[in-house]
Every structure is written in structure tokens, then in C-alpha cells.
MARBA-3410 file (N, C-alpha, C, O; in Angstrom, 1 decimal):
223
-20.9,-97.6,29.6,-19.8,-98.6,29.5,-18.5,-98.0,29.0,-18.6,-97.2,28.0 ~ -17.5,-98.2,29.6,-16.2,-97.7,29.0,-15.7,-98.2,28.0,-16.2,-99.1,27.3 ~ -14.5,-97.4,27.7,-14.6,-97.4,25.7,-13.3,-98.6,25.9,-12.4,-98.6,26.8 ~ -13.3,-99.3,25.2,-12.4,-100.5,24.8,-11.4,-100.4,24.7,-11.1,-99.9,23.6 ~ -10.0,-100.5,25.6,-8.5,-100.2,25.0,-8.2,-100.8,23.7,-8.5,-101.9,23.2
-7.5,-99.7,23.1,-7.1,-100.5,21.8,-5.6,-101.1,22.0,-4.9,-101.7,21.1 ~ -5.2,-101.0,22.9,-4.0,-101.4,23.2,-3.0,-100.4,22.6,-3.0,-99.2,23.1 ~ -1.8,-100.9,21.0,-1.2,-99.9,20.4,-2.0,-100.0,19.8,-2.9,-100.7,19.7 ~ -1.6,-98.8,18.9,-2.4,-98.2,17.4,-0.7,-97.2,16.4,-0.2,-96.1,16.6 ~ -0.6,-98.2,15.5,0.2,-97.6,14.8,-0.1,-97.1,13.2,-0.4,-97.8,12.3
0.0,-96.1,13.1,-0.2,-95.3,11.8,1.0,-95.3,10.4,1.8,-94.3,10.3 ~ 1.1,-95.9,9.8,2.2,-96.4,8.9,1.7,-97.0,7.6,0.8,-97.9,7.4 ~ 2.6,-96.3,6.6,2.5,-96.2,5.6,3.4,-96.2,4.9,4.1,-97.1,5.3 ~ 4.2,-95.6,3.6,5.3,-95.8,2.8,6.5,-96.3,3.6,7.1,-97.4,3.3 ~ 6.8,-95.7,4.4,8.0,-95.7,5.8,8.4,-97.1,5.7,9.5,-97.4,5.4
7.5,-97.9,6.0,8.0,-99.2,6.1,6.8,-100.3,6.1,5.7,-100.0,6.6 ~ 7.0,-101.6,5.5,6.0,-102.3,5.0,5.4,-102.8,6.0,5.9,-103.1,7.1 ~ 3.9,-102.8,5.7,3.4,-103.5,7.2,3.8,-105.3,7.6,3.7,-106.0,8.7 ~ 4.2,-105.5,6.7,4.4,-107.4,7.0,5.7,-107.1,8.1,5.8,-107.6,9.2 ~ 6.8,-105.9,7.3,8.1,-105.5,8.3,7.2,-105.3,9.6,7.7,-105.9,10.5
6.4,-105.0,9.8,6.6,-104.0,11.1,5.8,-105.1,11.5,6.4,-105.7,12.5 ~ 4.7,-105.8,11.3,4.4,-106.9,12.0,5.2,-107.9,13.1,5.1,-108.3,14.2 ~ 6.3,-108.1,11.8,7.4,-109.0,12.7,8.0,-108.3,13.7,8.4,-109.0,14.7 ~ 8.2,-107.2,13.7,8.7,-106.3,15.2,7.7,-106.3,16.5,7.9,-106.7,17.7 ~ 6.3,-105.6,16.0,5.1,-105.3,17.0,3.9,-105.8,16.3,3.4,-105.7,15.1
3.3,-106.7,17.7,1.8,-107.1,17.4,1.0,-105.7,17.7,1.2,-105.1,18.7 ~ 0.2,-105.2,16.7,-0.2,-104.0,17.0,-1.7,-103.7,16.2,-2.1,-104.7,15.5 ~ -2.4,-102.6,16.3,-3.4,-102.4,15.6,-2.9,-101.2,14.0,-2.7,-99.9,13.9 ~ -2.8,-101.9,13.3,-2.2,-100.8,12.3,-2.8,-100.2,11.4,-3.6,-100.9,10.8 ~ -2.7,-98.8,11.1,-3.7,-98.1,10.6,-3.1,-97.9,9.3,-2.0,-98.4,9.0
-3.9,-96.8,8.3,-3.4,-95.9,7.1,-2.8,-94.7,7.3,-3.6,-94.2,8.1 ~ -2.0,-94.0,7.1,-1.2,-92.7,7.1,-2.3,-91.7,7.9,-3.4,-91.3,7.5 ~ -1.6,-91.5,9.1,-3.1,-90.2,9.8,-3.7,-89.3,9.0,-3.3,-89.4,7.8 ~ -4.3,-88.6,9.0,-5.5,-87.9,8.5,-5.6,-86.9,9.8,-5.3,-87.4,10.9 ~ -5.9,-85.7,9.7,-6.5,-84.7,11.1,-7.5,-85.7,11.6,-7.9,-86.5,10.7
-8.1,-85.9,12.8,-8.8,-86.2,13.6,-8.9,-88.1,14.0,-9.8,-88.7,14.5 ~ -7.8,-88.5,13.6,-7.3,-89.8,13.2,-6.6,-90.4,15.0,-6.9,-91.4,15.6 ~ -5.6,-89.3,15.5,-5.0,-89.3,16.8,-6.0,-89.4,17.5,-6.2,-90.2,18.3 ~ -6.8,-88.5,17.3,-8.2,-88.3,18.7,-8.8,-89.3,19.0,-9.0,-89.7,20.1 ~ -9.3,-89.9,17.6,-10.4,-90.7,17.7,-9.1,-92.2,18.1,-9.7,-93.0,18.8
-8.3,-92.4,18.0,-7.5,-93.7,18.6,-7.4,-93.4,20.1,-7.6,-94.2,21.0 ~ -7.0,-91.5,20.2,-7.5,-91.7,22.1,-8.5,-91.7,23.0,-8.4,-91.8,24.2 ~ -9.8,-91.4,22.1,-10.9,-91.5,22.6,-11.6,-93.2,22.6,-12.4,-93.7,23.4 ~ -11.2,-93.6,21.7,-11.5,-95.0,22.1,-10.4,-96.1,22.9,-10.5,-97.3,23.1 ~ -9.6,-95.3,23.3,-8.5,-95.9,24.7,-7.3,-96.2,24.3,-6.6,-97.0,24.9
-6.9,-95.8,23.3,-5.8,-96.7,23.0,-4.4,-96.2,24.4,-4.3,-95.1,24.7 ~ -3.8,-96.9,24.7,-2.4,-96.9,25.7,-1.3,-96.4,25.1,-0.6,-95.6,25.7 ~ -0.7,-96.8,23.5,0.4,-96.4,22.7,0.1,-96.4,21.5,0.0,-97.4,20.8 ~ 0.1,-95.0,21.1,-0.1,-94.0,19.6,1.1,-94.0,19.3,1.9,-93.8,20.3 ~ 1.8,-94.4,17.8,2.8,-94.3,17.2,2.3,-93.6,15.7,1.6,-94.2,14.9
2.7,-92.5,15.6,2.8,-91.9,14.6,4.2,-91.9,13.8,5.2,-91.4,14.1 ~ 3.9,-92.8,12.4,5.0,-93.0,11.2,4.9,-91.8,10.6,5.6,-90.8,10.6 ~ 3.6,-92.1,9.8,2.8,-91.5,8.8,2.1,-90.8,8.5,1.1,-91.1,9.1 ~ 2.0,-89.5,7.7,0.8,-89.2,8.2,0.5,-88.3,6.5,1.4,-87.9,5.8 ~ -0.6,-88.1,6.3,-0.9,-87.5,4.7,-0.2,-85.8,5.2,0.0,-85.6,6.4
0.0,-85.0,4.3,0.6,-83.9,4.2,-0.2,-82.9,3.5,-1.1,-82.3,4.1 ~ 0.1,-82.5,2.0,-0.4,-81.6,1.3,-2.1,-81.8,0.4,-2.8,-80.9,-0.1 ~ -2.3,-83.3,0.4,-3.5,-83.6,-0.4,-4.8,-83.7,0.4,-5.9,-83.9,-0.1 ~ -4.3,-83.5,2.1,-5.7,-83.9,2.5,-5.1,-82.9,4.3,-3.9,-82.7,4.5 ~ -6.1,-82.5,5.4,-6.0,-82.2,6.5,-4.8,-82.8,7.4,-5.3,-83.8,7.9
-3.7,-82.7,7.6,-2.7,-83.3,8.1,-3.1,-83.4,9.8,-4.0,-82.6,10.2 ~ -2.6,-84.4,10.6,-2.2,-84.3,11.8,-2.7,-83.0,12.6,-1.9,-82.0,12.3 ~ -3.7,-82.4,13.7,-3.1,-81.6,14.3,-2.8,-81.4,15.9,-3.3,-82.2,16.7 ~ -2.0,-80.3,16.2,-1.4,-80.2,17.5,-2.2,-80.4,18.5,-1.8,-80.9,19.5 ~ -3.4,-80.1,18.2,-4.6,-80.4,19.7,-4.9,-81.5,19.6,-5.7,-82.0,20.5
-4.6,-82.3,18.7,-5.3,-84.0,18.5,-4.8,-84.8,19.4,-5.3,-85.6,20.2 ~ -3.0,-84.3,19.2,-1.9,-85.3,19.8,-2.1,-84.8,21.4,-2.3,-85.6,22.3 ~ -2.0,-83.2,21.5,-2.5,-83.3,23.1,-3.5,-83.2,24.1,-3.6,-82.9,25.3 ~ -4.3,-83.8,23.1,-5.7,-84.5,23.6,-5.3,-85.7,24.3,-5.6,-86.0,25.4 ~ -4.4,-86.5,23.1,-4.6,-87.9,23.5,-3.2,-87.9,24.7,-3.0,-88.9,25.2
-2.5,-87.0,24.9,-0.9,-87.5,25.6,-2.3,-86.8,27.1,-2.1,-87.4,28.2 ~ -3.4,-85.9,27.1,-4.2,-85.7,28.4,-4.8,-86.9,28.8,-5.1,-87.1,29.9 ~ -5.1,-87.6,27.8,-6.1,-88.7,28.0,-5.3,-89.8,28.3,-5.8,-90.9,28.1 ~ -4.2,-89.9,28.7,-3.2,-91.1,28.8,-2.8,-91.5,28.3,-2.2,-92.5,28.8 ~ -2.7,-91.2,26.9,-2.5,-92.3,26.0,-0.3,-91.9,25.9,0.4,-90.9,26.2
0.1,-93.0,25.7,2.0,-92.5,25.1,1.5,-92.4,24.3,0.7,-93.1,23.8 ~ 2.2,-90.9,23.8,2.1,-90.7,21.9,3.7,-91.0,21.4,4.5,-90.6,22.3 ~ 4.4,-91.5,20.3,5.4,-91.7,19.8,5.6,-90.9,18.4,4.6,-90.4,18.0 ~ 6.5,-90.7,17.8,6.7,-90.3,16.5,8.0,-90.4,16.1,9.1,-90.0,16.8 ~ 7.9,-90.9,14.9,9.3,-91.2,13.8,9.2,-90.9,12.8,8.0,-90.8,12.6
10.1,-90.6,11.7,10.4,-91.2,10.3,9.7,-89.8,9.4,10.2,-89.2,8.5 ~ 8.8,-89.6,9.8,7.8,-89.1,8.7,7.2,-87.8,9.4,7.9,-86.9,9.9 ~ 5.4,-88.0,9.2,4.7,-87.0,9.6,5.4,-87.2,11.8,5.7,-86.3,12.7 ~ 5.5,-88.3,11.8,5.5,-88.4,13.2,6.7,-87.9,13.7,6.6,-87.7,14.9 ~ 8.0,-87.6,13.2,9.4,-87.0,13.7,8.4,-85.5,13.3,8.1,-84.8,14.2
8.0,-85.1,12.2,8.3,-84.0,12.4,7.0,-83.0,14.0,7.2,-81.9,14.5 ~ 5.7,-84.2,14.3,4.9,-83.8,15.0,5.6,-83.6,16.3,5.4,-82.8,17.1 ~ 6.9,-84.8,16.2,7.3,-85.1,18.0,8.7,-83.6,18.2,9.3,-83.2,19.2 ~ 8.7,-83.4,17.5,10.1,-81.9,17.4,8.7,-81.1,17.4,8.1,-82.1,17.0 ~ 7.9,-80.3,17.4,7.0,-79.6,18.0,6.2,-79.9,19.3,5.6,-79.0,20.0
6.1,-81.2,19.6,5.2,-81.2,20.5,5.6,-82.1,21.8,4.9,-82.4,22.8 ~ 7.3,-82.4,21.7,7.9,-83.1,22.9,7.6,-82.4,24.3,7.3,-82.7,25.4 ~ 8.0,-81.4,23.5,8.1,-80.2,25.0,6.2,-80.3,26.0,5.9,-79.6,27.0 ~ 5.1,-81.3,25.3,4.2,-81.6,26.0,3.9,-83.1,26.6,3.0,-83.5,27.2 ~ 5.5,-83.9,26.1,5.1,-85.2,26.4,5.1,-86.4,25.2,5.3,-87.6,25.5
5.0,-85.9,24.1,5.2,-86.9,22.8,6.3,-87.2,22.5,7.0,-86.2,22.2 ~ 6.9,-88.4,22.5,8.2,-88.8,22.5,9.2,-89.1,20.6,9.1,-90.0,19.8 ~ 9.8,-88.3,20.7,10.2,-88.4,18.9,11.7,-89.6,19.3,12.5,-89.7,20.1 ~ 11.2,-90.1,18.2,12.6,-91.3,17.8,13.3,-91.3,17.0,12.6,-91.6,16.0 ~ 14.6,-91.3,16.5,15.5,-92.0,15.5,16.3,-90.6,14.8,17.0,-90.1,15.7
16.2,-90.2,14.0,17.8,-89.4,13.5,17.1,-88.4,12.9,17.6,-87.3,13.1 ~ 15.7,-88.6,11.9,15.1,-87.9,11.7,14.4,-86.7,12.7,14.7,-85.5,12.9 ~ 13.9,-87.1,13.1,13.2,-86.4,14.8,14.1,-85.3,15.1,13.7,-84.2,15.2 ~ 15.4,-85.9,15.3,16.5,-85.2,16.1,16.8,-84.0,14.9,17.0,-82.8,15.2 ~ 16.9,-84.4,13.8,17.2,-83.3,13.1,16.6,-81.8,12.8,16.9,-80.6,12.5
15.3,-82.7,13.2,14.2,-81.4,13.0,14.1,-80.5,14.6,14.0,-79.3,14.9 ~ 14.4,-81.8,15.5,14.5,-81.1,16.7,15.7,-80.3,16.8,15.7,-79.7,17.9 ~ 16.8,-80.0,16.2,17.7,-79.4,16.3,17.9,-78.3,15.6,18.7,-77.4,15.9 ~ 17.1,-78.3,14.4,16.8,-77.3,13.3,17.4,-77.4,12.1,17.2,-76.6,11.2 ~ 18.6,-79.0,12.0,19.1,-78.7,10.9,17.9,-79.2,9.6,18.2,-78.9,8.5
16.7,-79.9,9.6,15.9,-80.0,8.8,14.7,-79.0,9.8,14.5,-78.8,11.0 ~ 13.7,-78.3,8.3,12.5,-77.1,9.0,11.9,-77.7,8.1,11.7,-78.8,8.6 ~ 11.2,-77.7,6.7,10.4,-77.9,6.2,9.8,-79.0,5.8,10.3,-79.9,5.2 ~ 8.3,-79.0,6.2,7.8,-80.4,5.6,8.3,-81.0,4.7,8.8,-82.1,4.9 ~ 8.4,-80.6,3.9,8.9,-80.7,2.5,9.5,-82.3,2.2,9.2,-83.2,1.5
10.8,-82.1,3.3,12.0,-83.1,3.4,11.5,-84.5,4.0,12.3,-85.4,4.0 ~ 10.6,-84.6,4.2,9.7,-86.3,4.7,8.2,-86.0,3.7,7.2,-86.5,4.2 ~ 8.1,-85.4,2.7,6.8,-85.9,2.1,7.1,-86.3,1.0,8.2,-86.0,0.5 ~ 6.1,-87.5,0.1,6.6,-88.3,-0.7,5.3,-89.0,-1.6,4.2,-89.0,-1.1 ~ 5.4,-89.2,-2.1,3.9,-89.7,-3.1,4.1,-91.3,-2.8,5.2,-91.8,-2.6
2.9,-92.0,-2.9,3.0,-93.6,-2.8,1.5,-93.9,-3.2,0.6,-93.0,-3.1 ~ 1.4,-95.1,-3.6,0.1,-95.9,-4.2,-0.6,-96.0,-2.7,-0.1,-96.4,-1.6 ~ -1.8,-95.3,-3.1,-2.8,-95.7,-2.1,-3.4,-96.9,-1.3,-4.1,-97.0,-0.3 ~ -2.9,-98.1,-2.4,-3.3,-99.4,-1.7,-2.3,-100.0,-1.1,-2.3,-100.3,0.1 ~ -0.9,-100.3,-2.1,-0.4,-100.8,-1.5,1.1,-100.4,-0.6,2.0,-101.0,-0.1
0.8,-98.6,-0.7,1.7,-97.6,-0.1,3.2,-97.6,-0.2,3.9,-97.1,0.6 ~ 3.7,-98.5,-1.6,4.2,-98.5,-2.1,5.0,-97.3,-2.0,4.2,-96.4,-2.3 ~ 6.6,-96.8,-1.7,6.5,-94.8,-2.3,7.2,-95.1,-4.1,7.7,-96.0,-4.7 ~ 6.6,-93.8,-4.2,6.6,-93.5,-5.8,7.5,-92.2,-5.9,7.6,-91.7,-7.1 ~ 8.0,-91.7,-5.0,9.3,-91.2,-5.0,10.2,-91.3,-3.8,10.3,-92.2,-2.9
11.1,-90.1,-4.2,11.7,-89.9,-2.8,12.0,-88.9,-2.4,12.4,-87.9,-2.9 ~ 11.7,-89.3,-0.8,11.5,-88.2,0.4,12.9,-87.8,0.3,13.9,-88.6,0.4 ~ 13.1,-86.4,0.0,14.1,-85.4,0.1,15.3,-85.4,1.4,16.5,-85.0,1.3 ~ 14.6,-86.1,2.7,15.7,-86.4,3.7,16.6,-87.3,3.8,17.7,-87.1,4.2 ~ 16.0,-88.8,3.0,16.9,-89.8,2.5,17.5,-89.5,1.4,17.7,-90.5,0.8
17.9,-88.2,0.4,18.8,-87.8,-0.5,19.8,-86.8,0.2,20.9,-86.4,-0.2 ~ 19.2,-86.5,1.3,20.3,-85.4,1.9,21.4,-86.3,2.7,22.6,-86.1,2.7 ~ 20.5,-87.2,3.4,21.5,-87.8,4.3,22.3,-88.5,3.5,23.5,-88.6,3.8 ~ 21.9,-88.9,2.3,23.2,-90.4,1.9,23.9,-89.4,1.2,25.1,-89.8,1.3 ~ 23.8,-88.2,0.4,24.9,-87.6,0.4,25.5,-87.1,1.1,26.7,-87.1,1.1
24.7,-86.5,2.1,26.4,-86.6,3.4,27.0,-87.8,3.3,27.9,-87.8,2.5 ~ 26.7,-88.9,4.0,27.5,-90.0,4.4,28.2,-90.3,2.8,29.2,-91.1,2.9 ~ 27.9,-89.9,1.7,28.4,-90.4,0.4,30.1,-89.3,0.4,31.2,-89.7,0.0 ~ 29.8,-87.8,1.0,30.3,-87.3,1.3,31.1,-87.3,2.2,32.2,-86.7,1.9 ~ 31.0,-88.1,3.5,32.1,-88.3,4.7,32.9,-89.7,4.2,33.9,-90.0,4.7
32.4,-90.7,3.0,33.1,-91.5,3.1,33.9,-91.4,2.0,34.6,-92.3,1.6 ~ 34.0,-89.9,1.1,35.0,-89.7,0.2,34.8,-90.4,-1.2,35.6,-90.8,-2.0 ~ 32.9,-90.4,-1.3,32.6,-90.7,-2.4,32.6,-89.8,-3.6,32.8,-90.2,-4.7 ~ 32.3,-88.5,-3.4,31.9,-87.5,-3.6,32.6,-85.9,-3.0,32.9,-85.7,-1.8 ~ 32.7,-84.9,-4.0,33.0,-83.8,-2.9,32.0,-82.8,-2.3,30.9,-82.8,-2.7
32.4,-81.8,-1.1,31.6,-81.4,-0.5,30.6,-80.1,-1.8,29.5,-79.8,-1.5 ~ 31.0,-79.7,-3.1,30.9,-78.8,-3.7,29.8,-79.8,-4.8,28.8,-79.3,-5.1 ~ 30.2,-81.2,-5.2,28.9,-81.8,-5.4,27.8,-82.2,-4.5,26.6,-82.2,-4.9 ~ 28.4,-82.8,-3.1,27.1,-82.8,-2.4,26.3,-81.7,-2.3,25.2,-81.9,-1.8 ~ 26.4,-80.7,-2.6,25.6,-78.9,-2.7,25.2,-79.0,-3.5,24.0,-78.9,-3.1
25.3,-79.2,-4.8,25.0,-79.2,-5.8,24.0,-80.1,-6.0,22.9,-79.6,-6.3 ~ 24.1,-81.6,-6.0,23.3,-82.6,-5.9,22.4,-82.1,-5.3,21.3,-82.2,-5.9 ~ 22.3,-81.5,-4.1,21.7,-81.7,-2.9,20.4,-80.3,-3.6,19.3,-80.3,-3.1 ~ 20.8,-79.6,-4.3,20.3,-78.3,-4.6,19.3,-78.8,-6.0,18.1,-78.4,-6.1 ~ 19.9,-79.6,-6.9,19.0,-80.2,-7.6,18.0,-81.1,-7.1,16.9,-81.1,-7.6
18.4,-82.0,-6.1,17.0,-82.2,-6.2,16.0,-81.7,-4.9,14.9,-82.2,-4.5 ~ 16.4,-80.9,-4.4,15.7,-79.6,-3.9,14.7,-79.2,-4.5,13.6,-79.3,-4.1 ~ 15.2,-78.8,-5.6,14.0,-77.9,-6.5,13.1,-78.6,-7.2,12.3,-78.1,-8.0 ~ 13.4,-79.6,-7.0,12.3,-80.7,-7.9,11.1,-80.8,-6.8,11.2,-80.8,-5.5 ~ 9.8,-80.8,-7.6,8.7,-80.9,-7.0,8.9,-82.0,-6.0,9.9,-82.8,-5.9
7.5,-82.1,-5.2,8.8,-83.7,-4.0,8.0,-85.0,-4.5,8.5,-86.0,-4.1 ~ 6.5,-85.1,-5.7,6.0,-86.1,-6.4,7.1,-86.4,-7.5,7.0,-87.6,-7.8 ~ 8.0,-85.9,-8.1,8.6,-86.2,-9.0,10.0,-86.3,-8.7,10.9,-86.2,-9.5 ~ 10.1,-86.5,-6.9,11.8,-86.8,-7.2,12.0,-88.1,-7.0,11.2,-89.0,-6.6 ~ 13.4,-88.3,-7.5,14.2,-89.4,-7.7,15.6,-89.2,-8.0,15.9,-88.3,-8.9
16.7,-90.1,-7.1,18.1,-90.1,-7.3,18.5,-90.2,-8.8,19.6,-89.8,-9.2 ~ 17.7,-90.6,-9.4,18.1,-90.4,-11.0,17.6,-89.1,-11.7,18.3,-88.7,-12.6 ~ 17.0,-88.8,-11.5,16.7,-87.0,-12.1,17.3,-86.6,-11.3,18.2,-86.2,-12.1 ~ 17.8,-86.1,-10.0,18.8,-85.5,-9.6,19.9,-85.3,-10.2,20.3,-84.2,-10.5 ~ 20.7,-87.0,-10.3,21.9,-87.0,-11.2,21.6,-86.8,-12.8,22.6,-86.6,-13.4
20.5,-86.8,-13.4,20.2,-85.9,-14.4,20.3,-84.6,-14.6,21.0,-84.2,-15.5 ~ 19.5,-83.7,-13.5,19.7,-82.2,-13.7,21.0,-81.9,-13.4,21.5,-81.0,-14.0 ~ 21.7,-82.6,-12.4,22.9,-81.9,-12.0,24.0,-82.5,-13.3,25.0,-82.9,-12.8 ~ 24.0,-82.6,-14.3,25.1,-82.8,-15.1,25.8,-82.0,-15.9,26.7,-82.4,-16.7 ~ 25.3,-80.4,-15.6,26.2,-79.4,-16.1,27.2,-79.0,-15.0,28.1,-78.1,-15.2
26.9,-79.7,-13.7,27.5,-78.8,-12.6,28.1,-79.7,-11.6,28.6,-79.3,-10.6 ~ 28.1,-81.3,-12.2,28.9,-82.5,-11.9,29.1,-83.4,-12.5,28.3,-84.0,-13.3 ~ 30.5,-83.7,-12.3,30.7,-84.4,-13.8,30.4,-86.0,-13.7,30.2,-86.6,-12.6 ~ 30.4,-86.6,-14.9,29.7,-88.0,-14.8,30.9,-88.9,-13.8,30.4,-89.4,-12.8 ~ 32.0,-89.0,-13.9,32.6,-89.7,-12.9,32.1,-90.0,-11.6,31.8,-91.1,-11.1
32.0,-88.7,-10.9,31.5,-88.4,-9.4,29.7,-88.9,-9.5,29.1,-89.7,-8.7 ~ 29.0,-88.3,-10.7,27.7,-88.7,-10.5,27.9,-90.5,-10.5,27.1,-91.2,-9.8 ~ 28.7,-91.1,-11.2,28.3,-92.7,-11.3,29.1,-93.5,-10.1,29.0,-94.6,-9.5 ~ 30.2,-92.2,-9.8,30.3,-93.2,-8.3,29.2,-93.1,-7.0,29.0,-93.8,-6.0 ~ 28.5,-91.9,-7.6,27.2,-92.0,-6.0,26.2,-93.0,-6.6,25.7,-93.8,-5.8
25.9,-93.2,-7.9,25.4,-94.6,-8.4,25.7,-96.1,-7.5,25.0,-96.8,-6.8 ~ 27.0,-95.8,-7.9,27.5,-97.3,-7.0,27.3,-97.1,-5.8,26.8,-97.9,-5.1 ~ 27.8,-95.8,-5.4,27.5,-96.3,-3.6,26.1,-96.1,-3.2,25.7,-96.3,-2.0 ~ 25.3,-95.5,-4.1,23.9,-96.0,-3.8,23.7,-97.1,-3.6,23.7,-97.6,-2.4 ~ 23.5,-98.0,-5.0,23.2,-99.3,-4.7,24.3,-100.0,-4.1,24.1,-101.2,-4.3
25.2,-100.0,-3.5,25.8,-101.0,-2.3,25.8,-100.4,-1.0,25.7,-101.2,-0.1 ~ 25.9,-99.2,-0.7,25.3,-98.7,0.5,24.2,-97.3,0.8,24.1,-96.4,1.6 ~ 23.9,-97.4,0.3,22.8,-96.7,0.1,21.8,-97.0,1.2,21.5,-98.2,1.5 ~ 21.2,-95.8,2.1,20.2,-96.4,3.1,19.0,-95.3,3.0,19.1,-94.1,2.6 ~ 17.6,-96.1,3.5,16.6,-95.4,3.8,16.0,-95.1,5.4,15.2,-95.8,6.1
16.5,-94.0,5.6,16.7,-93.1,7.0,15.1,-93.5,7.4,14.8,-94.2,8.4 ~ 14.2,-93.0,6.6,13.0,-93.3,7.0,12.4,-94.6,7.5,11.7,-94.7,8.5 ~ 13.0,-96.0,6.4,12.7,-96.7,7.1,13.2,-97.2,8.4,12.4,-97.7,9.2 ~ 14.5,-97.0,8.8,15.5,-97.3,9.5,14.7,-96.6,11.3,14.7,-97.2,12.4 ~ 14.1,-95.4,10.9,13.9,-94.6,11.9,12.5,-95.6,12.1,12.4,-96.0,13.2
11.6,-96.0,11.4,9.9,-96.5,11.9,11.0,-97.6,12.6,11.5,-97.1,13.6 ~ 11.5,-98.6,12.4,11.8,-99.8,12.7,12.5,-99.4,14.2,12.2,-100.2,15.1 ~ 13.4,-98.2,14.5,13.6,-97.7,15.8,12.6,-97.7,16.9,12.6,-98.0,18.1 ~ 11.5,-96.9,15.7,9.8,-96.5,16.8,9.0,-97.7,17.1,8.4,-97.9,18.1 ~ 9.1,-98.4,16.2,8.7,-99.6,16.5,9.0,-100.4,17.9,8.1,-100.5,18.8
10.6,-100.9,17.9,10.8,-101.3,18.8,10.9,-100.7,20.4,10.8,-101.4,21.4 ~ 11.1,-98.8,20.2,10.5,-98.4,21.9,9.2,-98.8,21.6,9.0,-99.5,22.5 ~ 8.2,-98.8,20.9,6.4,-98.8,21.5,6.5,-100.1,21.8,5.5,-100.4,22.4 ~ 7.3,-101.3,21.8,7.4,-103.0,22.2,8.0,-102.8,23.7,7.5,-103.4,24.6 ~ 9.1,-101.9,23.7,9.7,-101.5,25.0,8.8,-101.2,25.9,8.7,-101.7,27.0
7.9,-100.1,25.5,7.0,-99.1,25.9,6.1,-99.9,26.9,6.0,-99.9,28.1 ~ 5.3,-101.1,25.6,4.3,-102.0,26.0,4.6,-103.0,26.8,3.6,-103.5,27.3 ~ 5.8,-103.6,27.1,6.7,-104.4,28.3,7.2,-104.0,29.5,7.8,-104.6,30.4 ~ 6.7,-102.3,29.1,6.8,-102.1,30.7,5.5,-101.3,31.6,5.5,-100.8,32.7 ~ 4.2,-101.4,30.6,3.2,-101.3,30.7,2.9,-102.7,31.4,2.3,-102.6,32.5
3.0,-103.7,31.0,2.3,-104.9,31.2,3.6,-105.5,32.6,3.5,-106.7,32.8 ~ 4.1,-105.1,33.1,5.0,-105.1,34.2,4.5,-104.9,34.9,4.0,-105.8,35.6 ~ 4.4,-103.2,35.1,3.7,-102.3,36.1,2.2,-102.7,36.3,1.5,-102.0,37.1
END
């Protein structure tokens, strides 16, 4: 007997809340991939693999033969935000499609290390419990192009919280360590423009991937 389409199968976790992404795509939604997590979604049929999330340093991550197992077996593979921008900047060039700003960055080389999308979060309710190092780079740029800040503190900022383990960062120990090497004015104006524009790249990018795998599946059900 043949194996059951699963239709989509989306893998997501801190990135963005599953109630959010509900309201975008009716989907089958998983926990943050695991190694052998892609396979087993393309061996039992699934049509559209969307990789958010995926575990990193505490357990077997994602790997490259999984995803092009499943892009042989038919399945669309997608990737954003997280473990999945950085899977789809290695593995487009076989067919895995990366989305949103993150993806692009890595595909271009100005982000390389895992590092910059890993992030600690409660295992139940995947809450994150810090923050991913890419949404501190980007908003000080943009904190930086809108003349919140100068280019010699965004370095600096950007350098402290660098070196912070990536379980223990946060925009406020950053603006902690850096206060021999920026002065409080500039640190409390990136305050303010945190909280009034302040964005999370990560989630902004699943909510991107989201809507191609809806695209994806409307023109699956056409054809």
C-alpha cells in the first residue's frame, strides 16, 4: 500500500508562534527538526517540507542527504529564518528553495556561522529565552542607517554581543558590556528605537516562508 501524503509538513519553533502561523497555513506542524526528521516527512509523502527550525548544538542537527533525499523523492523542500535559511544557502544549488533576508545573507556570505540564527527557548512552549545574534546585527544596522547610532558604535555593540555565549544573549547585556566603549546617550537611544522599531528578522522571514509553501500548495492543487 502506498505511504499517505502528508500534504505540508512544517517544522517551527521559537521563529514564530504556532497559533501565528496557523492563521497563515493549514499545515501539519512539527517541533524544531532533529537529523533524520526531513526523511522521515519524505518517506511518508509529504509534497511541501518547510524548514523554520531546526535544533543545533544540543542534539544531531539537519542533514544534507536528508534534505536531498526528500527534494529526489518529490517532495518541495523550503527554508527560512533559522536552521532552514541556513540549510537552503547550501543546498539551493540541488533544488531547496531559501526565503526572506536571512537566507539571502548567508547565500551571499555576509552571515557564515551558525552561530548567528541559534538561540535557546523552552522546550514546551518554544518560547526564545534569548537572542539570535542576526536580529541584533540587523537592527543595528537599520538603527545605524536611520542615524540612531554611529557606525563606530554599531561595531562595538555589534562586537559585544558577539562574544557573548548565544544561551545568554540579550540586547540588554550587550548595552551592558559595551558601556566603556559607548556612551549612555547613544546606548538609551538604541533603547528607544528598539522598543518603537525594533524588528525580529527571524520572525518576519518564517511568516515570508510561510506564505510561498500556501503559494506553493495553490499551484499544486491547480495543476
Amino acid at each position: 500500500m502506498p505511504a499517505k501524503k502528508s500534504g505540508i509538513v512544517v517544522f517551527l519553533g521559537p521563529s514564530l508562534s504556532r497559533d501565528k502561523a496557523a492563521h497563515i497555513l493549514e499545515a501539519d506542524y512539527r517541533p524544531p527538526a532533529r537529523r533524520g526528521d526531513i526523511y522521515q516527512a519524505a518517506k511518508c509523502g509529504a509534497e511541501i517540507i518547510l524548514l523554520i527550525d531546526g535544533v543545533f548544538f544540543q542534539e544531531c542537527s539537519v542533514a544534507h542527504k536528508e534534505v536531498i533525499y526528500a527534494l529526489d523523492a518529490g517532495a518541495k523542500v523550503l527554508g527560512a529564518s533559522s536552521m532552514g535559511a541556513l540549510r537552503a544557502s547550501e543546498l539551493d544549488v540541488y533544488g531547496m528553495e531559501g526565503v526572506g533576508r536571512i537566507y539571502q545573507a548567508y547565500k551571499s556570505g555576509h552571515l557564515v556561522s551558525d552561530d548567528e540564527v541559534a538561540l535557546v527557548f523552552d522546550p514546551f512552549s518554544y518560547e526564545p529565552a534569548s537572542e539570535p545574534l542576526v536580529n541584533i546585527r540587523f537592527n543595528l544596522d537599520l538603527a545605524w542607517q536611520k542615524g540612531v547610532i554611529s557606525a563606530a558604535s554599531r561595531d562595538r555593540l555589534f562586537r559585544c554581543a558577539q562574544s557573548q555565549y548565544f544561551p545568554d544573549r540579550s540586547y540588554e547585556r550587550m548595552l551592558t558590556d559595551a558601556a566603556k566603549w559607548v556612551d549612555e546617550e547613544e546606548r538609551q537611544r538604541f533603547r528607544e528605537f528598539l522598543a518603537k522599531e525594533g524588528r525580529d528578522f527571524k520572525m518576519e522571514d518564517a511568516v515570508q516562508a510561510l506564505q510561498r509553501a500556501k503559494e506553493m500548495d495553490g499551484q499544486n492543487r491547480a495543476n
